[in-house]
C-alpha positions in Angstrom: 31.8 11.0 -40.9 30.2 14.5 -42.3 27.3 14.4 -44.5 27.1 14.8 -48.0 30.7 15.0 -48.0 33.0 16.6 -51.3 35.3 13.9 -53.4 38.9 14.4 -54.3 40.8 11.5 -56.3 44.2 10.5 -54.4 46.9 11.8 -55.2 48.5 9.1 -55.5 49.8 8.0 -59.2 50.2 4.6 -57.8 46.3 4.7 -56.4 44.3 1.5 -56.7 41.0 1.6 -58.0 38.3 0.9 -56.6 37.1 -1.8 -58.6 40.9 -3.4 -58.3 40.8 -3.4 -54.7 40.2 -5.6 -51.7 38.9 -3.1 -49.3 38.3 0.7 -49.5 39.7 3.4 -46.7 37.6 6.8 -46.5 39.4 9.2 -45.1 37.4 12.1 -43.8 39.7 15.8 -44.0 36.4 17.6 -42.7 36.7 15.7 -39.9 40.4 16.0 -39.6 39.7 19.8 -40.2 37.2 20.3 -37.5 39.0 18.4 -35.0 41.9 20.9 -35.4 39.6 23.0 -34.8 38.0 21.7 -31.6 41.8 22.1 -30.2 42.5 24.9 -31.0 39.2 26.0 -29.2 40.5 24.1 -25.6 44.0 25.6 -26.3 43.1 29.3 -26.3 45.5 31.3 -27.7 48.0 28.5 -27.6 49.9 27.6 -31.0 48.5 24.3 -32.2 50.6 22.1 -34.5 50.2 19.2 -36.6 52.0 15.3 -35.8 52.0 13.9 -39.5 54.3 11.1 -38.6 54.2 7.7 -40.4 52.5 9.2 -42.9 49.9 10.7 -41.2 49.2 7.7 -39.1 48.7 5.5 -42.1 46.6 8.1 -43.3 48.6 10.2 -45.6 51.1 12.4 -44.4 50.1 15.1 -47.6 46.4 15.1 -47.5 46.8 15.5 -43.9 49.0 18.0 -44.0 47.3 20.3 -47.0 44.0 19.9 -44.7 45.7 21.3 -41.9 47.3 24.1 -43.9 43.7 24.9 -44.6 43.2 25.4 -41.3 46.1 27.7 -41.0 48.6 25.2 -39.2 51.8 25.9 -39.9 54.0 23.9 -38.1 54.6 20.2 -38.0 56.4 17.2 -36.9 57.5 14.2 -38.4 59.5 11.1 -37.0 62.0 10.2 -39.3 64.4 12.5 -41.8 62.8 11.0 -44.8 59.4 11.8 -44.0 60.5 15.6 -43.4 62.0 15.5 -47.1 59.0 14.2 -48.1 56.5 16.6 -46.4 58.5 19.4 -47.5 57.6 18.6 -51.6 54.3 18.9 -50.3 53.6 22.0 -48.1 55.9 24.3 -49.7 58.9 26.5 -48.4 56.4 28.4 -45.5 55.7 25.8 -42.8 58.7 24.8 -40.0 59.1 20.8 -40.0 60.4 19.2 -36.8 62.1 16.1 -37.2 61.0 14.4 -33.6 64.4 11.9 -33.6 66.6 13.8 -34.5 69.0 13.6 -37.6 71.1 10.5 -38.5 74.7 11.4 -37.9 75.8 12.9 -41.8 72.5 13.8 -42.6 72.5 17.2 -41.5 73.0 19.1 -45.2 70.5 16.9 -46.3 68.1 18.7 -43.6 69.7 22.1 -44.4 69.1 22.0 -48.1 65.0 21.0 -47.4 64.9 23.8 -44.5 63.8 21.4 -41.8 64.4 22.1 -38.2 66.2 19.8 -36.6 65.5 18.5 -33.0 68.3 17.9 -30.7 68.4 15.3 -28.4 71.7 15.2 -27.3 74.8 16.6 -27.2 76.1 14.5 -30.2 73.4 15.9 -32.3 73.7 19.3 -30.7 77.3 19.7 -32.2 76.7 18.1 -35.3 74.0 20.8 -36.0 76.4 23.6 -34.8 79.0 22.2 -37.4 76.1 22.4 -39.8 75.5 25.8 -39.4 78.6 27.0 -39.4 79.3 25.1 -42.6 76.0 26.5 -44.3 77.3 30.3 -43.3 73.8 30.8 -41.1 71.7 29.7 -38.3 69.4 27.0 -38.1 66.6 26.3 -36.5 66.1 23.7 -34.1 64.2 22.8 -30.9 65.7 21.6 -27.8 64.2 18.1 -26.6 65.1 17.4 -23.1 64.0 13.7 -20.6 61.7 15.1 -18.7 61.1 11.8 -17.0 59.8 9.1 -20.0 63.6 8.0 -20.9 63.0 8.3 -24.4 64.0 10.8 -26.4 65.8 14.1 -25.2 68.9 15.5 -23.1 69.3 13.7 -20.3 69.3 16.3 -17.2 72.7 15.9 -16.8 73.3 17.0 -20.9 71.4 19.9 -20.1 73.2 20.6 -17.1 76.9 20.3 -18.9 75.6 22.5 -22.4 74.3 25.2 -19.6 78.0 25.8 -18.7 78.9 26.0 -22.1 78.5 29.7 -23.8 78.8 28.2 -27.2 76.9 25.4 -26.8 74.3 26.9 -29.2 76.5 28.9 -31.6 74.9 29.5 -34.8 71.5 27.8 -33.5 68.6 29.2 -33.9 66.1 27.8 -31.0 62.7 28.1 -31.7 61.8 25.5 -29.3 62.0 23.9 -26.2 60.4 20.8 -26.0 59.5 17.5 -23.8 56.6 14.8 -24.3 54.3 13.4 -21.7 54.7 9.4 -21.1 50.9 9.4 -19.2 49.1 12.2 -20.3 45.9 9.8 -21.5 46.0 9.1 -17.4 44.8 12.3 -16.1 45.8 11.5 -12.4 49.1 9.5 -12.7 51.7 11.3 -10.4 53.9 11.5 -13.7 52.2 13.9 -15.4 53.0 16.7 -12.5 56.4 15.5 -11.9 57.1 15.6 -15.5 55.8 19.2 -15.3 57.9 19.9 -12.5 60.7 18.4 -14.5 60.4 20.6 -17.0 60.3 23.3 -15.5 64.0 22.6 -13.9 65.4 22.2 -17.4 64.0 24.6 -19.3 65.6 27.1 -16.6 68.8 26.3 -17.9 68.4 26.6 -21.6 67.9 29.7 -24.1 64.8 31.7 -23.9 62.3 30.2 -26.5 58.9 29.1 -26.5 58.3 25.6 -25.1 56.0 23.0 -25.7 54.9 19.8 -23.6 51.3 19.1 -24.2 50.7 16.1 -26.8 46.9 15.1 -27.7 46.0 14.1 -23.9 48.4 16.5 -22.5 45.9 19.6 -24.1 43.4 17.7 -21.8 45.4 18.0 -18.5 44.5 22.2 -18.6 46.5 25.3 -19.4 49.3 24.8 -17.1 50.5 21.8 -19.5 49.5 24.0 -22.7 52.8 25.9 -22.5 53.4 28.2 -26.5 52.6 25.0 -28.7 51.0 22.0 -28.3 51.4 19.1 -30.7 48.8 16.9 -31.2 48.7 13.4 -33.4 46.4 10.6 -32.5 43.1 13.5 -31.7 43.4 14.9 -35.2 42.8 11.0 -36.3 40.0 10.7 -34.1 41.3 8.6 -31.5 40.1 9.7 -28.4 42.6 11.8 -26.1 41.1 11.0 -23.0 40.1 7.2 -22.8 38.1 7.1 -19.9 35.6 9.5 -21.2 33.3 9.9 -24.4 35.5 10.7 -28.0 35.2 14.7 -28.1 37.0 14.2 -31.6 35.2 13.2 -34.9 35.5 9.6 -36.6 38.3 10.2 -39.1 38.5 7.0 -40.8 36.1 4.2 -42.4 37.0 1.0 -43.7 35.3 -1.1 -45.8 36.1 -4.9 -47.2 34.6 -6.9 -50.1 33.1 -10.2 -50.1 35.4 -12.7 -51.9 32.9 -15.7 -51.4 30.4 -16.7 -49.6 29.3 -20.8 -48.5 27.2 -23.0 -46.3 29.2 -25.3 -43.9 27.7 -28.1 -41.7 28.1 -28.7 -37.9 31.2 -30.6 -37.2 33.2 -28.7 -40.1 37.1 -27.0 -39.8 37.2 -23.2 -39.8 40.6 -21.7 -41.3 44.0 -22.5 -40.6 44.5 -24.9 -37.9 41.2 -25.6 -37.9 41.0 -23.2 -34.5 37.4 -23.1 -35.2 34.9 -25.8 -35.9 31.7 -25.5 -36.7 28.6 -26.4 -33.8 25.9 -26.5 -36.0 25.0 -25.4 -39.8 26.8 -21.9 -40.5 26.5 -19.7 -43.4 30.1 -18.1 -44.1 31.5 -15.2 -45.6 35.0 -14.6 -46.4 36.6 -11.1 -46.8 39.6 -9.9 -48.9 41.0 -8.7 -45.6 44.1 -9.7 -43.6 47.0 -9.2 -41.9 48.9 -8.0 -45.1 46.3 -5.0 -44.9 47.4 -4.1 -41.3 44.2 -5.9 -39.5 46.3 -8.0 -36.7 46.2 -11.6 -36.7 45.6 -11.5 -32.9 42.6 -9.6 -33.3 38.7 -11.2 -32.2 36.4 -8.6 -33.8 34.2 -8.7 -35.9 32.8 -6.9 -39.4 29.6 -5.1 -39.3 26.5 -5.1 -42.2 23.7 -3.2 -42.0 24.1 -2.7 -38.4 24.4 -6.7 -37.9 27.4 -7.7 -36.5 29.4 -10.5 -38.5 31.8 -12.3 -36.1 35.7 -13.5 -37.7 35.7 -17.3 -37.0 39.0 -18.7 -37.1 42.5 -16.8 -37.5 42.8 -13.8 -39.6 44.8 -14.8 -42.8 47.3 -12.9 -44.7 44.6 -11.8 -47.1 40.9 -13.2 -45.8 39.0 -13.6 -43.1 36.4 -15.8 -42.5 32.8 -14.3 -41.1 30.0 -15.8 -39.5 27.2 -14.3 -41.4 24.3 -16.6 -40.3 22.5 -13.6 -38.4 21.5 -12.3 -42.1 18.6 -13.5 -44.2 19.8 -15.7 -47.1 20.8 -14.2 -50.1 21.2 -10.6 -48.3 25.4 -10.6 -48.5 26.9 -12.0 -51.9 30.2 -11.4 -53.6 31.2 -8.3 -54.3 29.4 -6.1 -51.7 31.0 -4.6 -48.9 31.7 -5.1 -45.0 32.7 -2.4 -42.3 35.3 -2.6 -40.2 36.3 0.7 -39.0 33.2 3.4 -38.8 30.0 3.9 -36.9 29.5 0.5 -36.3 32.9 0.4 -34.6 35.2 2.9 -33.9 39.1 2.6 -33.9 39.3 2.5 -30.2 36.8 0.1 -30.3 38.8 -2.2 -32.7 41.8 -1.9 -30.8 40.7 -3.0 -27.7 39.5 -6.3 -29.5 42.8 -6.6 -30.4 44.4 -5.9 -26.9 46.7 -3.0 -28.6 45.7 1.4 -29.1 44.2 2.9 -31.7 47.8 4.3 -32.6 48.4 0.9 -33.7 45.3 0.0 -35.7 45.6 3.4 -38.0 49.7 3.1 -38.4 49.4 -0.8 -39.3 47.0 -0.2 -42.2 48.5 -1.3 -45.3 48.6 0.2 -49.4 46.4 -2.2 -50.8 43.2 -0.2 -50.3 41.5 2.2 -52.6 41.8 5.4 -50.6 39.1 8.1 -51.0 39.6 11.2 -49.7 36.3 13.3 -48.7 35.3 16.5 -46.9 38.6 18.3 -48.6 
């Protein structure tokens, strides 16, 4: 996190105090800010844009996104319709807004009337944006998503093949964009990455002239010839490390903190939380956190909480909104009710708590819940 960092409120009206509140999430826009920053630096002259989807990775799609603007970013992408509606309200008429699945079939003036860009992933959605256009009297902007070899999202080669015989395919389009995303960029050296490339390549061949873009967070570490006009990074900006196998180069984005609920002294032989999964070898001293699964920490996690650099393992199974810590490695009397525990920050990263959880850190920052205080530093 930076040093002596600035304060804004959230924006929230709905924001939970912090004296109301279980846990407390700082989120750190300097660090979001300067991570930008750092790729932009390894892109070059390459466009750089922002991935604010799920609300900024759990983060908040608005603060994000005004941080960014800061920056100078001026494109994003979101997943979902709804969350381009909403992003809209908050970054003004000036920035483009990809919508990275596409538009629900009759949602199209919906998209028109915000100014978002649709992109097209098939032929379905290809004509239903032509019919918007013509309906709206102008063109619209859109990119062109194609499979390049993940069997996701995108035209299918054989759609591309059957609108590049077609002159009117993209009638009243305007295509800003041709697109594809990597399924193995964070694996530097799987054979998919090139063939994806190669891929590519083929397709874009057959569509309009327009700048193209391939290169997600790990795919800006692959080297220029993935870069392509834009690159659109997501999980980096967070501060999840973009290549896995190495040391972060991005900034700690996020740190989450939980309070003490209670705290007790339990004997050798006694039942540990639900199921009793747990029991006690010895004497144990005990602190349980108002924490859980209903907060987005999963249930199938074996971490820990940190205090004071001394690490306070969870004993038993996470609970909908506590879990149980072994805090015997503390003097008496030095953790009470009321103070807090870390979960996410220098004592462990969000990488880290993911792999104690067996899942990515996309997971860990998308799953946390709306119960926290949320303070929003370095803006």
């Amino acid at each position: 996190m930076n040093d002596a960092p600035t304060r804004s409120p959230p924006k929230d009206a709905a924001a939970i105090s912090e004296a109301a509140a279980g846990a407390i999430l700082t989120i750190d826009l300097g660090a979001i800010r300067q991570n930008y920053r750092r790729l932009k630096a390894r892109l070059g002259g390459v466009r750089c844009a922002g991935v604010v989807k799920a609300d900024g990775y759990g983060l908040g799609a608005r603060e994000v996104a005004a941080a960014l603007q800061d920056e100078g970013c001026d494109i994003f992408f979101v997943a979902l319709l709804a969350e381009g509606l909403d992003l809209r309200k908050a970054v003004g008429a000036g920035p483009d807004i990809y919508v990275l699945n596409g538009l629900p079939p009759g949602s199209e003036p919906e998209a028109v009337a915000a100014g978002l860009c649709a992109v097209i992933n098939s032929t379905g959605q290809l004509k239903a944006w032509r019919d918007a256009a013509r309906s709206a009297g102008r063109e619209l902007p859109a990119a062109i998503q194609v499979d390049s070899g993940m069997s996701r999202l995108g035209m299918a080669p054989a759609e591309v093949e059957t609108v590049a015989r077609d002159a009117s395919a993209f009638a009243g389009i305007d295509v800003r964009l041709l697109m594809s995303h990597l399924a193995c960029a964070d694996e530097p050296h799987h054979p998919a990455n090139e063939q994806q490339l190669i891929a590519f390549e083929r397709l874009r061949e057959m569509l309009p002239k327009a700048p193209a873009s391939l290169a997600n967070s790990s795919g800006i570490f692959l080297g220029p010839s993935y870069h392509y006009d834009l690159a659109r990074p997501g999980a980096a900006l967070y501060g999840i490390n973009p290549t896995p196998d190495e040391p972060n180069p991005m900034l700690p984005v996020v740190r989450l903190q939980a309070k003490v609920a209670q705290t007790r002294r339990v004997e050798k032989g006694a039942g540990i939380g639900y199921g009793h999964s747990f029991r006690a070898e010895g004497p144990l001293r005990l602190a349980t956190i108002s924490f859980g699964y209903a907060d987005g920490w999963l249930r199938r996690s074996v971490s820990a909480a940190w205090f004071e650099g001394v690490r306070l393992p969870f004993l038993g199974r996470v609970s909908m909104d506590s879990i149980i810590l072994d805090m015997s490695a503390l003097p008496p009397g030095r953790l009470g009710e009321g103070d807090l525990v870390e979960l996410l920050g220098p004592s462990q990263t969000v990488d880290d708590a993911a792999g104690h959880a067996g899942t990515i850190g996309y997971e860990i920052l998308a799953s946390l819940g709306r119960r926290f205080h949320r303070d929003y530093v370095g803006g």
